[in-house]
MIMAR-304974 format. One record per residue (C-alpha): residue in three letters; x, y, z. Coordinates in steps of 0.1 Angstrom, whole numbers, plus 5000, padded with zeros to 4 digits. Layout:
N
@resn: ALA&east: X&north: Y&up: Z
...
END
This chain:
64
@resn: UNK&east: 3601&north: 3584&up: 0643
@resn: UNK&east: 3571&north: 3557&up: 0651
@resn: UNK&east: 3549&north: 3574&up: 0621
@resn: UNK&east: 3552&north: 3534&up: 0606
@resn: UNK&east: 3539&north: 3520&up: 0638
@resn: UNK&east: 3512&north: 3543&up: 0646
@resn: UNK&east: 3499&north: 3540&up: 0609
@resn: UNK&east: 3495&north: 3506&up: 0617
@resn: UNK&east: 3478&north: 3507&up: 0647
@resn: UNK&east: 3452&north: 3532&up: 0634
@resn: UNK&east: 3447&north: 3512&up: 0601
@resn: UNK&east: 3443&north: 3479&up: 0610
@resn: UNK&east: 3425&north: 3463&up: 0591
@resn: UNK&east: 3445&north: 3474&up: 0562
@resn: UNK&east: 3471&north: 3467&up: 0579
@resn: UNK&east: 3464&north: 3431&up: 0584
@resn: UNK&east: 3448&north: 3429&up: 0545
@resn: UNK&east: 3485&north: 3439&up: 0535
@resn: UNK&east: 3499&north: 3409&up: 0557
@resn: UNK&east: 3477&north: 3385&up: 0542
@resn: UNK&east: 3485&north: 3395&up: 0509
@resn: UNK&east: 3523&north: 3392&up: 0517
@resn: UNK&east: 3516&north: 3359&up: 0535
@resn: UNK&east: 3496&north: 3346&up: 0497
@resn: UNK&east: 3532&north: 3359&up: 0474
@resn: UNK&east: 3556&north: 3344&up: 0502
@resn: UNK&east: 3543&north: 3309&up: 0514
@resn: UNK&east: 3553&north: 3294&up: 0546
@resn: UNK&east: 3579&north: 3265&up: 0541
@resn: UNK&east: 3576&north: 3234&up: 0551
@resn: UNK&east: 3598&north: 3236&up: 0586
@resn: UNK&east: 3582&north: 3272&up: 0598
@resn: UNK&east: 3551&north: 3260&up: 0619
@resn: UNK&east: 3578&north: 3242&up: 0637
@resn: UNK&east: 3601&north: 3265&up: 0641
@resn: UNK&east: 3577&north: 3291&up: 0650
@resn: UNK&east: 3561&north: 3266&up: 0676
@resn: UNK&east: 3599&north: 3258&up: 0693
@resn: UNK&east: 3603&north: 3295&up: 0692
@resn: UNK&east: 3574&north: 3299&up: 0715
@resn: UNK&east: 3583&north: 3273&up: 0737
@resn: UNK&east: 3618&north: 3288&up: 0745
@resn: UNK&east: 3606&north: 3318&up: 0752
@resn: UNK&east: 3571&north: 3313&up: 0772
@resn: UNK&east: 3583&north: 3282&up: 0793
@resn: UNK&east: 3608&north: 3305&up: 0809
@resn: UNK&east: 3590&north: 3334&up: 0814
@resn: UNK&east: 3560&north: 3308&up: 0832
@resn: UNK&east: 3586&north: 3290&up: 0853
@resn: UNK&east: 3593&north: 3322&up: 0863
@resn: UNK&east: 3558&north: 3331&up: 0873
@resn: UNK&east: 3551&north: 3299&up: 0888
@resn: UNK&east: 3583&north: 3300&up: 0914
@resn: UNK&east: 3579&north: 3333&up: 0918
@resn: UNK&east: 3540&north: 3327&up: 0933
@resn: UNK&east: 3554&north: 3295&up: 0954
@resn: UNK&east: 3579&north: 3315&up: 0969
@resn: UNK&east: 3555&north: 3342&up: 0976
@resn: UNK&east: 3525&north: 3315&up: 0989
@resn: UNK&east: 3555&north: 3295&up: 1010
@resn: UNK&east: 3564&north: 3329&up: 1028
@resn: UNK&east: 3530&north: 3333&up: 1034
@resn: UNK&east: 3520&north: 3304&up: 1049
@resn: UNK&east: 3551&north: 3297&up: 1067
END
């Protein structure tokens, strides 16, 4: 079932040989970086608000 995936991790440097080779026949266009880049801002400024909250919450009923 996960034969694909734990091929991968056991190869990987062919692994990542085969993604640079895909990356050279299939270009990035011209709007990925930013696309990529908002991508990773909606889903790490969340997940760090989060974090950050939660540790004043935990430091302010701490401290109280």
């Amino acid at each position: 079932m996960f034969n694909k995936r734990r091929e991968r991790l056991i190869h990987i440097q062919e692994s990542e040989r085969n993604f640079r080779e895909q990356l050279e026949r299939e270009p990035l266009e011209k709007k990925d970086v930013p696309a990529m880049i908002l991508a990773a801002l909606i889903v790490f400024v969340p997940a760090l608000l989060f974090v950050i909250g939660l540790f004043l919450l935990l430091s302010w009923l701490f401290f109280r």
